[in-house]
DRENNU-172408 format. One line per field, with one value per residue (C-alpha): residue in one letter; z negated, y, x. Coordinates in Angstrom, 3 decimals. Example, Ala and Ser with C-alpha at 12.3 -4.5 7.8 and 13.67 -1.06 7.14 Angstrom:
BEGIN
type	c(A,S) .
w	c(-7.800,-7.140) .
v	c(-4.500,-1.060) .
u	c(12.300,13.670) .
***
This chain:
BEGIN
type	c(X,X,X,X,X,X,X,X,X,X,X,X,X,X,X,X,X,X,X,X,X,X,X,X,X,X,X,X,X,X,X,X,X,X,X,X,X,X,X,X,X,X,X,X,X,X,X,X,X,X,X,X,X,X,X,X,X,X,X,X,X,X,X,X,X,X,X,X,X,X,X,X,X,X,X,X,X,X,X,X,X,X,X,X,X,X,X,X,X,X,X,X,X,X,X,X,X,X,X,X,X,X,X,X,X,X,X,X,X,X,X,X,X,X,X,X,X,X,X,X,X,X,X,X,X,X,X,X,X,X,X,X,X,X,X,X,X,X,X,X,X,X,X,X,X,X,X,X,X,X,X,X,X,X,X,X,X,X,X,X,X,X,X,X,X,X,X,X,X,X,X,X,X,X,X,X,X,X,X,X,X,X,X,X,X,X,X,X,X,X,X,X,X,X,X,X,X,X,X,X,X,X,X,X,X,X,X,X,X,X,X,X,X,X,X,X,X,X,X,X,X,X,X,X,X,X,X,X,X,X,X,X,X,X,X,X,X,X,X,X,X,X,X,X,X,X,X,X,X,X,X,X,X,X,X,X,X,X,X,X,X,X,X,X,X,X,X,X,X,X,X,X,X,X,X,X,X,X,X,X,X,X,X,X,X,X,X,X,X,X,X,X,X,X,X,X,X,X,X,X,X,X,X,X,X,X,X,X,X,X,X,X,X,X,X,X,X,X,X,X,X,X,X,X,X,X,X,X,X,X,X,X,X,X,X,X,X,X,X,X,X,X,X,X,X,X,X,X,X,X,X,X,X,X,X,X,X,X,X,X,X,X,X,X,X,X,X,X,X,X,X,X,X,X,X,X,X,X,X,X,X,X,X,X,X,X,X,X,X,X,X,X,X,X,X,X,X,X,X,X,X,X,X,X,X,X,X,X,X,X,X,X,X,X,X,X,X,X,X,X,X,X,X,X,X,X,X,X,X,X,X,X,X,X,X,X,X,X,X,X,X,X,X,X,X,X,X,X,X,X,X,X,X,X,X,X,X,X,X,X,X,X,X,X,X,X,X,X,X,X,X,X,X,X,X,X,X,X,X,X,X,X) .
w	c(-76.699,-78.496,-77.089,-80.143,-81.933,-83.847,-82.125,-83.273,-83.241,-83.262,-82.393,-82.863,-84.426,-82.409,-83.310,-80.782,-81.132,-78.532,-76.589,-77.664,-78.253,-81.331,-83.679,-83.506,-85.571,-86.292,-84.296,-86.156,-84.271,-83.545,-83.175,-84.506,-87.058,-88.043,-92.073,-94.248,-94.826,-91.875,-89.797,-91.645,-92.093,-94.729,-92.089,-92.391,-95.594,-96.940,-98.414,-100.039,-97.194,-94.248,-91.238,-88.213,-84.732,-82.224,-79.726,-76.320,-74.795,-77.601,-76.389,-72.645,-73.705,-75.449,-71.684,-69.908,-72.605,-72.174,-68.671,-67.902,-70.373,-68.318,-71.598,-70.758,-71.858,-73.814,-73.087,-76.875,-79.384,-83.028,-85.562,-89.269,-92.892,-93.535,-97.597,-99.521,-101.602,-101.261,-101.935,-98.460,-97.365,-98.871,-98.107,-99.959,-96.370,-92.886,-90.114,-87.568,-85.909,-86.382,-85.213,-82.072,-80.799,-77.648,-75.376,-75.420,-73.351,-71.787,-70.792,-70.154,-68.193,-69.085,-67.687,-70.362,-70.316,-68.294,-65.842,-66.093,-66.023,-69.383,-70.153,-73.448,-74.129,-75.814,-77.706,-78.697,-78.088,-80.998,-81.887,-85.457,-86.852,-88.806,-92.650,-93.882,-94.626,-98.434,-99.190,-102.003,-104.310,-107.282,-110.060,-108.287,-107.607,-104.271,-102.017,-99.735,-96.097,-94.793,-90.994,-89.256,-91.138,-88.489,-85.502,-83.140,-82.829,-80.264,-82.197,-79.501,-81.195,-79.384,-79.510,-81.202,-77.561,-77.882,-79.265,-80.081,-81.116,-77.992,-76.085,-78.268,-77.969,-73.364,-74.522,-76.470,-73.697,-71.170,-73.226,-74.247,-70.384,-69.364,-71.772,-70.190,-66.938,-67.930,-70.057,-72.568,-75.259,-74.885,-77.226,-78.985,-81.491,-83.184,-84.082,-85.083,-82.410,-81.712,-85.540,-85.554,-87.751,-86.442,-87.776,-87.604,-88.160,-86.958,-85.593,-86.077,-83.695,-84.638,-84.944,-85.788,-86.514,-86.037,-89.176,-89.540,-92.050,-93.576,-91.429,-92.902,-91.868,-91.604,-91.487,-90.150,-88.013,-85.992,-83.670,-81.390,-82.931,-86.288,-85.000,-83.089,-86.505,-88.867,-86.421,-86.434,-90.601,-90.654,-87.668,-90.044,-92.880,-91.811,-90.395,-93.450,-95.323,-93.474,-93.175,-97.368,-97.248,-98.525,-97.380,-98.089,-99.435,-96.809,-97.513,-96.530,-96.258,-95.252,-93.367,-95.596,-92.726,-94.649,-95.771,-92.935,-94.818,-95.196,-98.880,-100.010,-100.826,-101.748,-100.973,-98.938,-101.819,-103.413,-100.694,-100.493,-99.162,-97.009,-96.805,-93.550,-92.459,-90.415,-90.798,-91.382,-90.074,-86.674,-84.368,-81.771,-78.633,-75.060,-72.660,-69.061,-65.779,-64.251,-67.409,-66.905,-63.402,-63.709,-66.352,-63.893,-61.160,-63.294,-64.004,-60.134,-59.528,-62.728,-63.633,-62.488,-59.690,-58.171,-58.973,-56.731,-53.951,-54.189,-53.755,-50.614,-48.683,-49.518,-49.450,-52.964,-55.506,-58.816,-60.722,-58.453,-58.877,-62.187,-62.613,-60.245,-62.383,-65.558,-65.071,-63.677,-60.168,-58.501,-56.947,-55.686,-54.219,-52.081,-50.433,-49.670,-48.071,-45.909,-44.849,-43.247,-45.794,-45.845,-48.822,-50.108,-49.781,-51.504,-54.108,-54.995,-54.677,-57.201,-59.515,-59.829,-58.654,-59.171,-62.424,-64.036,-63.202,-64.964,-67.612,-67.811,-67.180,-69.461,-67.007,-65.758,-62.090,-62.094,-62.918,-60.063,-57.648,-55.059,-52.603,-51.813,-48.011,-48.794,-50.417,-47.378,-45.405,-46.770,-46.911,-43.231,-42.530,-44.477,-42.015,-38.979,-40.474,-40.334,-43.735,-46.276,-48.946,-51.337,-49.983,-50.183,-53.824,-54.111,-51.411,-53.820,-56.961,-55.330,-54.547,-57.863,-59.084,-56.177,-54.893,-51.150,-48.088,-47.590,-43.604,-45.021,-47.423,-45.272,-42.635,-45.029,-46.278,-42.897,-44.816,-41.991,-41.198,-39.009,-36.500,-33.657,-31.772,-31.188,-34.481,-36.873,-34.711,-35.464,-38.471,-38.866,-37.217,-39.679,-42.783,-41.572,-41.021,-44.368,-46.313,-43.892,-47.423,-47.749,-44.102,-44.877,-47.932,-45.489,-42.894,-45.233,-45.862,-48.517,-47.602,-49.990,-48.687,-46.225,-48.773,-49.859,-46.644,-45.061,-48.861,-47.498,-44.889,-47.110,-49.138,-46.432,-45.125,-48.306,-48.181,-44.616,-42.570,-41.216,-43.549,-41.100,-38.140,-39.911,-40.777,-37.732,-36.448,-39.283,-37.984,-34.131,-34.735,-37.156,-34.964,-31.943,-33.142,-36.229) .
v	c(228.106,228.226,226.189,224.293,221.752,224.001,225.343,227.782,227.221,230.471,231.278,234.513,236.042,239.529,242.038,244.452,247.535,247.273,250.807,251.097,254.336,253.553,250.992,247.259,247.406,250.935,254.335,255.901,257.224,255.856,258.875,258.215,260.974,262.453,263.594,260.671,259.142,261.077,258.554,256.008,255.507,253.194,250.230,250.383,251.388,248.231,250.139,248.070,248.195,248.803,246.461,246.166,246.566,244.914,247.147,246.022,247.971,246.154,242.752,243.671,244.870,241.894,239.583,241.717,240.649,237.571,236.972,238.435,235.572,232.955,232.014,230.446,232.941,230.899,231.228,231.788,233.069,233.597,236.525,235.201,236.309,235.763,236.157,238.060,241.154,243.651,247.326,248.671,246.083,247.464,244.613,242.140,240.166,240.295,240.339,238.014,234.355,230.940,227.834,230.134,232.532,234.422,232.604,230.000,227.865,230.961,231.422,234.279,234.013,236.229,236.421,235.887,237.291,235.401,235.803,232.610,232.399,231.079,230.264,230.634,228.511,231.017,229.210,231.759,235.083,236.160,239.129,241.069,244.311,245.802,247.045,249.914,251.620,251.692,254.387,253.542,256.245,255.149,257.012,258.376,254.815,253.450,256.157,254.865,255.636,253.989,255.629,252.359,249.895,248.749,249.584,246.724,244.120,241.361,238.909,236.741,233.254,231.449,228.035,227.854,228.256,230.440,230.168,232.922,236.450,237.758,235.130,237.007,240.592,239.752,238.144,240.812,243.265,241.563,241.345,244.830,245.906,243.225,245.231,248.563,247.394,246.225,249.066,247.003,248.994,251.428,249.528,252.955,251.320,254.024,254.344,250.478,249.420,246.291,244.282,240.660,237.960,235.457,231.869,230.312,226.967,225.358,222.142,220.403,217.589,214.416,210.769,209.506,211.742,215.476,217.729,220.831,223.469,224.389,227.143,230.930,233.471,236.966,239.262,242.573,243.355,247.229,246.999,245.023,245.862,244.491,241.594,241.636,241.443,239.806,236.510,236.951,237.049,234.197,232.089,232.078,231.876,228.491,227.080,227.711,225.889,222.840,222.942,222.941,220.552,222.968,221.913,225.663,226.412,226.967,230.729,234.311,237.042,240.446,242.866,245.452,247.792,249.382,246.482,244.519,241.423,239.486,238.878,236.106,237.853,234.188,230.628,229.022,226.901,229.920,231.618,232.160,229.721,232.180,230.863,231.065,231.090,232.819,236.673,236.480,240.200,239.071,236.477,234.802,236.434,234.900,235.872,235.257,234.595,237.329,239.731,237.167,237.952,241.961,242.057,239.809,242.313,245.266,243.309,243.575,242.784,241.947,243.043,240.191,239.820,243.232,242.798,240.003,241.109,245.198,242.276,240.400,243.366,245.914,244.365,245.548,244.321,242.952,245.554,248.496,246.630,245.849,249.975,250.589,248.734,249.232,253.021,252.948,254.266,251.576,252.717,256.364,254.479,251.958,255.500,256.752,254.070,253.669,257.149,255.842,256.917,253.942,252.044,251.817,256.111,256.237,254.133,255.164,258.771,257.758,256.386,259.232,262.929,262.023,260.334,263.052,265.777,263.573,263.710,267.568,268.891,265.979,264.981,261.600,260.439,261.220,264.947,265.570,268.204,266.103,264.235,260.870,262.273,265.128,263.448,260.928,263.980,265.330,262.140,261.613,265.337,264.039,260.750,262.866,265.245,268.077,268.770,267.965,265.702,268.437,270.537,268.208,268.211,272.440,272.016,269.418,271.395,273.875,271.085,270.158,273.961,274.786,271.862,272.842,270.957,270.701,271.753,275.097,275.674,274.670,277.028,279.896,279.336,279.074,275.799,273.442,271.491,273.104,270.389,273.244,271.993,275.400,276.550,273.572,274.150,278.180,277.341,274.593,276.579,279.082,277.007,275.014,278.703,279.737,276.453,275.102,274.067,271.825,270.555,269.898,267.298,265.575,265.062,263.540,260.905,263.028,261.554,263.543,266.540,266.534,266.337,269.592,271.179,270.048,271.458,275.042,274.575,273.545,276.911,278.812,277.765,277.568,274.104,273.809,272.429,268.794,267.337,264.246,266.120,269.126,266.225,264.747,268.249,268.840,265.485,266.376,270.427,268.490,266.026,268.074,271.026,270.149) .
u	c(92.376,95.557,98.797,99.448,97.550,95.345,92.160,89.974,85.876,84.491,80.684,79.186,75.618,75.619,72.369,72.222,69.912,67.233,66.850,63.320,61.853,60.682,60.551,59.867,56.384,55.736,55.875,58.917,61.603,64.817,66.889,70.238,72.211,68.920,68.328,68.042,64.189,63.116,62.217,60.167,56.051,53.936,54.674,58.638,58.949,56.840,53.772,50.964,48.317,50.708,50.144,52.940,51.707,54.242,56.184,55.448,58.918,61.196,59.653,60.368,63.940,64.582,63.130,65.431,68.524,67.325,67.396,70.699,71.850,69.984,68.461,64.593,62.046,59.106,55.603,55.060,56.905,55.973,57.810,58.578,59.421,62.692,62.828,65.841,65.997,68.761,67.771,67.588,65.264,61.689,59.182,61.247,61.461,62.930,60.513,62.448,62.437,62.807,60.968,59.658,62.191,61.978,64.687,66.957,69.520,71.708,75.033,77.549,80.730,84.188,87.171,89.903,93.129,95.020,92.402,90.896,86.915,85.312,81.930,80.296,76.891,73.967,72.039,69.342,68.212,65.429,64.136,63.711,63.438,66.892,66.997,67.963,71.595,73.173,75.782,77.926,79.399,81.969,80.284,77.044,75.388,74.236,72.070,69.636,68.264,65.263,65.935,67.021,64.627,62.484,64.944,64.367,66.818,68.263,70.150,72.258,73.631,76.424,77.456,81.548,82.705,85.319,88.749,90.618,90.521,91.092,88.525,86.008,86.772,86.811,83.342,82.212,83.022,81.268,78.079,78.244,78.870,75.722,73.544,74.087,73.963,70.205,69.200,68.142,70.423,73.115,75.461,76.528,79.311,79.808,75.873,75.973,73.700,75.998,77.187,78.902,79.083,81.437,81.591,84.795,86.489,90.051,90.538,93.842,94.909,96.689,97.101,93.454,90.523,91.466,91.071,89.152,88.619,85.156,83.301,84.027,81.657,82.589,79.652,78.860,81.784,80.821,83.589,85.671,88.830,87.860,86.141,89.459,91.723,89.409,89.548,93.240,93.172,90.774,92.434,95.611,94.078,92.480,95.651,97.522,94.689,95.226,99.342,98.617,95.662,93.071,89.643,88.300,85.163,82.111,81.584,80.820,83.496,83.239,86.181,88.572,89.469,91.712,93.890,92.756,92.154,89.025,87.839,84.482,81.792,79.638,79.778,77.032,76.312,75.250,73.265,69.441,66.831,65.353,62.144,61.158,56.834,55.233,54.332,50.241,50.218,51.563,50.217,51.887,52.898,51.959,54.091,53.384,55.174,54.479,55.617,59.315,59.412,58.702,61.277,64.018,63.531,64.967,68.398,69.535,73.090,75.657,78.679,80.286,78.679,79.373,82.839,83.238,81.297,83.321,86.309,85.199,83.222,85.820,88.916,89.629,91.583,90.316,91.785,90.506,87.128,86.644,87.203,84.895,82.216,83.550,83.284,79.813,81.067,80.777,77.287,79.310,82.178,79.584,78.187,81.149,81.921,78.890,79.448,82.296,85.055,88.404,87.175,90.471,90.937,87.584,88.394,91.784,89.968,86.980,89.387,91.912,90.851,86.874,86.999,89.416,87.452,84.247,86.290,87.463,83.970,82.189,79.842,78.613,78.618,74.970,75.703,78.383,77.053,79.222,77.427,79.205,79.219,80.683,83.496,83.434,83.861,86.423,88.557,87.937,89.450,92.567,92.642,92.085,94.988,93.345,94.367,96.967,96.808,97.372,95.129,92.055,92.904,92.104,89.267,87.881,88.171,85.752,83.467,83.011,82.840,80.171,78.815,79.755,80.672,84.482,84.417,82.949,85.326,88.563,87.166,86.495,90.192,91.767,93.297,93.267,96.482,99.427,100.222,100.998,104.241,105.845,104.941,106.798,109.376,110.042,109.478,111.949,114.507,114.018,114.408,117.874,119.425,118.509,119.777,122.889,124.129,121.738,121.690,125.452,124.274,122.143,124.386,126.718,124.240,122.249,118.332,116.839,118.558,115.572,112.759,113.881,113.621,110.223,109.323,110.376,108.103,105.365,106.002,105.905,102.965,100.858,101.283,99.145,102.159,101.649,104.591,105.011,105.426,107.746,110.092,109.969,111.041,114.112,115.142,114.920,116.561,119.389,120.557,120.332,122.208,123.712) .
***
């Protein structure tokens, strides 16, 4: 909520693409990026004849959305026509819901970002089937694909809970991390299987009634940096309509990404009666208790849930666990650490060597030929020093690479740690005769002076020298003889 006396309303239509195999009323494909009009049957594209057949998977996706919302799953649901024309919607109508959807009453808590915890009333999840794509060409006309008509959709409706820009895109984020967590859709934005329409309004407080603007919608928003920057446009947009008393005009507006300015596509006075019944080719769906329950026990632990418990049984911090989670490694770093690895090591391990070499090799977690005891293993022969710090870092480049065990490798190597008493010490000797320059700079007060000389050891010793015991033994041959 903004500090002044204006305060947004914003509440959100989201349509996320359900990861269904195939479509919501026909067997088509869902692939995404495949040739244009590929994908489509008599059912999607509308044919005189064609009846749909409901997906069973796209209703259990849409449950398991559901119930990670805490929205109430009804016993029955029914699927209607929702009535427009636009030329990439064939059958003249929208297959979707109305008087019956599939859940209501939900919630969804975010953490904003001034790390406060917000919650954000859902008022609906429904489901419905998507329309198709239109490509438009200045002087070639407006090309059509049929592919994603029929793609099966979860449109989530909040309540105008939130109350800024940034309120939305923390909101958005959690969703969108909820989703995959569940399975119910991969939430590829760059494949449009999450679009936003946000409706916003400002509130102005003063003496007597406040004063508010008329509600702007802003429709099919693909990403959470121009949902992000349209609500900014519109948010002072409506403020300088009431500093001028403007009432506005109730309206849709769509998103110019490249001038990053909204622009009103029609007023709501103008829009369709949709014309909502129900679909005669589609009776209504029972859906049981038991079907609820099956569904629930796929959504295990959330997000936010795992967060806080990485916090309190791990000691971690909130940062080191929201990457954890965030990064889908929170499930590696929990082995580790019942191998017996320090959960802090692990986790500082997970997020730096572990995740960059996920990164260089373009792998997931899943695909690691490390086993989390193997890296618990080899943090535990870094604890018990019996090797370096930098030398766990080579060992664990071949452990990646091979998919060996670390006490293999650091045998094979002869890299374990020099800690040998007589052995630091010839070889501390050594270095002071060969640098008494440099012992000179750290007897006149020159600290770093001895940095440079334990790293002479490390050179010599291919980097196998215990550093914490060669600088204890600089420090002892210095002062003793120097």
């Amino acid at each position: 909520m903004t500090a002044d006396k204006y305060t947004p309303l914003i509440g959100l239509e989201i349509h996320v693409a359900l990861a269904a195999e195939s479509k919501m009323f026909c067997r088509c494909a869902t692939e995404f990026g495949r040739p244009p009009n590929t994908q489509v049957c008599p059912v999607c594209l509308g044919l005189p004849g064609a009846l749909p057949v409901l997906n069973r998977g796209a209703v259990e996706l849409g449950i398991l959305c559901a119930r990670a919302l805490d929205a109430g799953v009804y016993p029955r649901m029914q699927f209607e026509r929702k009535n427009y024309h636009y030329p990439d919607l064939p059958k003249g109508y929208q297959i979707s819901q109305l008087a019956a959807p599939l859940a209501e009453d939900g919630r969804l808590s975010y953490t904003d970002d001034g790390g406060r915890d917000r919650e954000v009333r859902i008022r609906r999840v429904h489901l419905e089937e998507d329309a198709g794509k239109s490509t438009h060409r200045p002087g070639e006309g407006t090309l059509l694909d049929f592919n994603r008509c029929g793609v099966a959709l979860a449109e989530v409706v909040t309540e105008p809970d939130l109350h800024s820009p940034e309120d939305v895109r923390r909101f958005l984020e959690q969703l969108r991390e909820i989703l995959r967590h569940t399975g119910a859709s991969e939430v590829r934005m760059e494949e449009g299987e999450l679009r936003c329409d946000v409706n916003i309004n400002v509130v102005r407080a003063g003496e007597g009634t406040p004063e508010r603007t008329e509600i702007s919608e802003v429709k099919n928003l693909s990403s959470f940096r121009g949902v992000e920057r349209a609500l900014q446009y519109e948010v002072q947009r409506h403020r300088a309509a009431l500093d001028r008393d403007d009432p506005l005009t109730h309206e849709t507006r769509h998103w110019d990404e490249e001038r990053e300015v909204t622009f009103s596509a029609r007023s709501k006075e103008e829009a369709h009666d949709y014309r909502y019944f129900p679909d005669p080719d589609l009776l209504p769906v029972r859906i049981s208790r038991a079907m609820v329950r099956e569904m629930e026990a796929e959504i295990g632990e959330l997000p936010a849930q795992r967060r806080r418990r990485l916090e309190q049984d791990y000691g971690l911090s909130s940062y080191d666990a929201d990457v954890l989670v965030s990064g889908g490694l929170a499930g590696y770093f929990e082995k580790v650490a019942e191998e017996g690895a320090d959960p802090k090591e692990a986790a500082n391990w997970i997020m730096g060597e572990l995740a960059a070499h996920l990164n260089a090799l373009d792998i997931t977690i899943e695909e690691l030929p490390v086993q989390p005891g193997q890296l618990a293993q080899l943090l535990g022969m870094v604890d018990s020093e019996e090797i370096s710090g930098k030398i766990a870092k080579d060992v664990w480049g071949e452990m990646v690479e091979e998919g060996r065990d670390p006490g293999d490798i650091v045998q094979e190597r002869g890299l374990r740690q020099i800690s040998d008493d007589e052995q630091l010490e010839e070889l501390a000797r050594e270095v002071v005769g060969e640098h008494e320059d440099v012992v000179s700079d750290y007897l006149g007060g020159k600290e770093k002076a001895l940095g440079f000389l334990v790293g002479q050891i490390m050179q010599k010793t291919g980097g196998k020298a215990n550093p914490q015991l060669a600088n204890e033994k600089l420090r002892e041959i210095i002062s003793r003889e120097g």
